[in-house]
N, C-alpha and C positions, 0 to 999 in steps of 0.2 A: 131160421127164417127160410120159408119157402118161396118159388117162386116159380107163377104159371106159365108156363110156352105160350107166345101170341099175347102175353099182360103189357100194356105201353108200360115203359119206364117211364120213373118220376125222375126230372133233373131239373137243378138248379141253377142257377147264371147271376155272379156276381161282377158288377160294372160297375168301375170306378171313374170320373169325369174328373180328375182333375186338372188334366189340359187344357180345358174348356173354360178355366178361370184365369188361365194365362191372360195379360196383358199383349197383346201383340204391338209392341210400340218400338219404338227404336231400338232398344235393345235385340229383341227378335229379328228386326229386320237386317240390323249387321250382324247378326251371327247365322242368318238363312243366305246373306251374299259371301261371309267369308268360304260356309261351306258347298254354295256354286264355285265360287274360286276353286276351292281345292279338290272336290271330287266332279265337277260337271255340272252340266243342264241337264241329263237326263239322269242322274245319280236320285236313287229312294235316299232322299234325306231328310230327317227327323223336324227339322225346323220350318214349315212351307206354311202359307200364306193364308187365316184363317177356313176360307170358303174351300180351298184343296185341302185342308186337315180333315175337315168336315167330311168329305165326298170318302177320305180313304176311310176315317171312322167306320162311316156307314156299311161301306161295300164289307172291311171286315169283320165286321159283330152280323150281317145276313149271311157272308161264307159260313162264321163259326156259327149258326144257328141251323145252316144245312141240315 
């Protein structure tokens, strides 16, 4: 297989949602406060509050599409 100088690549992007079917309910919420308890208010922590999940989603999948 050849390939031309200056030819755009072809890439592909697979994207899986299933975070986005989480329940954010109680459960969620004490496991987002135990870990402000333990690493901070400003700690990147996995568990945060649908609309800031949302915001980081975003901002990552426009980086990784740079």
């Amino acid at each position: 297989m050849s390939v031309e100088l200056g030819a755009p690549k072809k890439e592909v992007y697979f994207l899986a949602l299933v975070d986005v079917l989480t329940h954010y309910g109680m459960k969620k919420r004490t496991a987002q406060a135990a870990k402000v308890v333990k690493h901070g208010t400003n700690a990147e922590i996995s568990t945060v509050h649908p609309e800031q999940y949302a915001k980081r989603l975003i901002d990552f999948i426009a980086k990784a599409m740079e």
